[in-house]
N, C-alpha and C positions, 0 to 999 in steps of 0.2 A: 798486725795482720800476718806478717813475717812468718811470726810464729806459731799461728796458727796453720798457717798452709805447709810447714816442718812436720806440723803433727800429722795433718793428715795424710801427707807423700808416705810417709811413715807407714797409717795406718793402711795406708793401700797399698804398699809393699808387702804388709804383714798379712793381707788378706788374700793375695797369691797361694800361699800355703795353706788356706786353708779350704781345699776342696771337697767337696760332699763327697763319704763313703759311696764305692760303686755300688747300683741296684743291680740285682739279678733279672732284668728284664724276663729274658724267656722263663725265670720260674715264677714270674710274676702274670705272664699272657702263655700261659704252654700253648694255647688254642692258636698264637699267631702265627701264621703261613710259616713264617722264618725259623717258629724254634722247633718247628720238624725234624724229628731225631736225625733223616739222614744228612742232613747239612751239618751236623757235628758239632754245632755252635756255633760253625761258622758266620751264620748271616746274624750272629746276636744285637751287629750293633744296628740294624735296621729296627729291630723291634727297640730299642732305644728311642732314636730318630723319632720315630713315629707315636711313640706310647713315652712319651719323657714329659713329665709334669711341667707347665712352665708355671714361673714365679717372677718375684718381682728381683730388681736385683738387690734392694735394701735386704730383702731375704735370702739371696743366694749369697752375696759379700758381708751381710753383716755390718754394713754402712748405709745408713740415713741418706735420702738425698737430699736432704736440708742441711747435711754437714757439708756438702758441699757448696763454697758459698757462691753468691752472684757475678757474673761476670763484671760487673757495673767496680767491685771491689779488690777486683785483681791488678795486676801491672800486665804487659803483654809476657815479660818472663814469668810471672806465676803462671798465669794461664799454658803457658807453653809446659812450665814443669807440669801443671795436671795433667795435662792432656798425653803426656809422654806415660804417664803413672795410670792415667783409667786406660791404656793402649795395652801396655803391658799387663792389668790387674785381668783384663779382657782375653789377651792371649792365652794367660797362662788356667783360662777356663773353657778356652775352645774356642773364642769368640773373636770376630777381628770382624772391623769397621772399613768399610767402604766409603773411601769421600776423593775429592781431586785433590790431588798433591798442593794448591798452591792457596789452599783455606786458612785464613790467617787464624792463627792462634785463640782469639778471643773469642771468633766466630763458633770454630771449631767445637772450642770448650762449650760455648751455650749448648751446642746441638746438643753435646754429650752430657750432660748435664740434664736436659730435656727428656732427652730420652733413658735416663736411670728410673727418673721421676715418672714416664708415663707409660714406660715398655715392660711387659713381662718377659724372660727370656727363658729358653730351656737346655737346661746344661747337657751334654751329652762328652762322655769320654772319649769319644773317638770320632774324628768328623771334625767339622766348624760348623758355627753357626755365622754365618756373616749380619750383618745389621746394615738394612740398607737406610741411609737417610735421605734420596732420590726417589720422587718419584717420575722423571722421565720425563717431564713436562717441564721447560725451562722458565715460561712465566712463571712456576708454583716452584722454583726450585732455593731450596733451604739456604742456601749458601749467595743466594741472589745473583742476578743475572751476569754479575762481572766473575763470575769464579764457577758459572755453569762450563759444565763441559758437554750436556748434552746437545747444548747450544749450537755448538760445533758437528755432530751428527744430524744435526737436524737441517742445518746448511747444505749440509754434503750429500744427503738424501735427496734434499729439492735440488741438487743441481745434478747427481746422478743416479734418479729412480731407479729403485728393484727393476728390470727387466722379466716379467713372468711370461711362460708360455701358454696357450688357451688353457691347458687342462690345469697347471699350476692356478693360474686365477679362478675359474671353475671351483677347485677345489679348496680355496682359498674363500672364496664365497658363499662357498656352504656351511662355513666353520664360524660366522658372524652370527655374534648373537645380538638380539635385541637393546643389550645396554650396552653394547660398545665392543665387550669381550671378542673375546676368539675361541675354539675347542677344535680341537684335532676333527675332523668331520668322519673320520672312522672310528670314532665314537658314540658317533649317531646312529639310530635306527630311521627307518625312511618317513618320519613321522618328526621328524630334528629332536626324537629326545635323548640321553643319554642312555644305551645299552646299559643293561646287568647284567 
C-alpha cells in the first residue's frame, strides 16, 4: 500500500501545477454590473465569484475520488501524509478548508475524501473559496462531539446571552423566516417579501 500512497502524494503534487487557463469573465457576461467600462476591469473578479462554473473536483484536479483510497486502509501516518498533500493541492487552487485544529488525522482524511466525491467546487483565481465541513449544530457535527468546537460557543452563549435592545430585537424579529432562517428585514417590503 506503501506504494501506492507514493504515487499518489506524487500525483497530487503534480496536480498543483496544473491549473485551468484564466476565463475572461467580463468578456464572457459584458451585461454584469461589474464589467462596466468605468470600473476599468477593476471589479473583474467579482463577475468570477459569481458566474464561475462549478465542477466536481475529479474534474478540476484531474484525480478520481476512488483513487483515493479508504480510510479503513491507511496507517495514521499515511492518512496524515494525504491530508497534508489534498491541503496544499487545495491551496494552491484557491481553496482552503475550515476544520478545528485538533481533528485527528484519519477523521480528517475521511471528511476530505467525502467531500471530493460529493462536492462540486468552483475555482476562481483571485479570492478563496473556503469549504465549510460545520454545519454549526454540535450534535450533527462531522468530527463528533469530542473535537466539536462549536460546542464551546454554544456554552458560552447559554451562559452569557446576546444582550439586545428593544428596537435591536424588534428588528431582529422581523427578519425570522418561517423555516427557521433569518433576512436582513430591510429587505423586506411591508408585506415580509423580499424587495426588487
Amino acid at each position: 500500500m506503501q506504494t501506492y500512497i507514493t504515487q499518489l502524494l506524487q500525483d497530487l503534487k503534480t496536480a498543483q501545477n496544473n491549473l485551468p487557463p484564466p476565463k475572461d469573465y467580463a468578456l464572457l457576461y459584458p451585461n454584469h454590473p461589474a464589467a462596466d467600462p468605468k470600473y476599468k476591469g477593476g471589479l473583474d473578479y467579482i463577475i468570477e465569484w459569481e458566474m464561475g462554473d462549478e465542477q466536481p473536483m475529479e474534474e478540476l484536479f484531474g484525480i478520481s475520488p476512488d483513487a483515493l483510497p479508504p480510510v479503513e486502509l491507511l496507517t495514521n501516518k499515511q492518512a496524515e501524509s494525504l491530508c497534508h498533500a489534498i491541503l496544499n493541492l487545495w491551496q494552491a487552487f484557491n481553496i482552503l478548508a475550515d476544520f478545528p485544529d485538533n481533528v485527528p488525522a484519519k477523521l480528517l482524511y475521511r471528511a476530505f475524501r467525502n467531500y471530493w466525491r460529493e462536492h462540486p467546487v468552483s475555482y476562481t483565481s483571485v479570492g478563496h473559496l473556503h469549504l465549510e465541513f460545520c454545519h454549526y449544530e454540535p450534535e450533527q457535527c462531522p468530527w463528533g462531539l469530542e473535537y466539536c468546537t462549536c460546542k464551546d460557543l454554544v456554552e458560552e452563549w447559554e451562559k452569557k446571552p446576546v444582550q439586545m435592545t428593544p428596537e435591536q430585537e424588534e428588528h431582529w424579529k422581523k427578519g425570522l423566516q418561517p423555516n427557521g432562517g433569518w433576512i436582513n428585514p430591510d429587505l423586506l417590503d411591508e408585506n415580509g417579501n423580499i424587495k426588487l
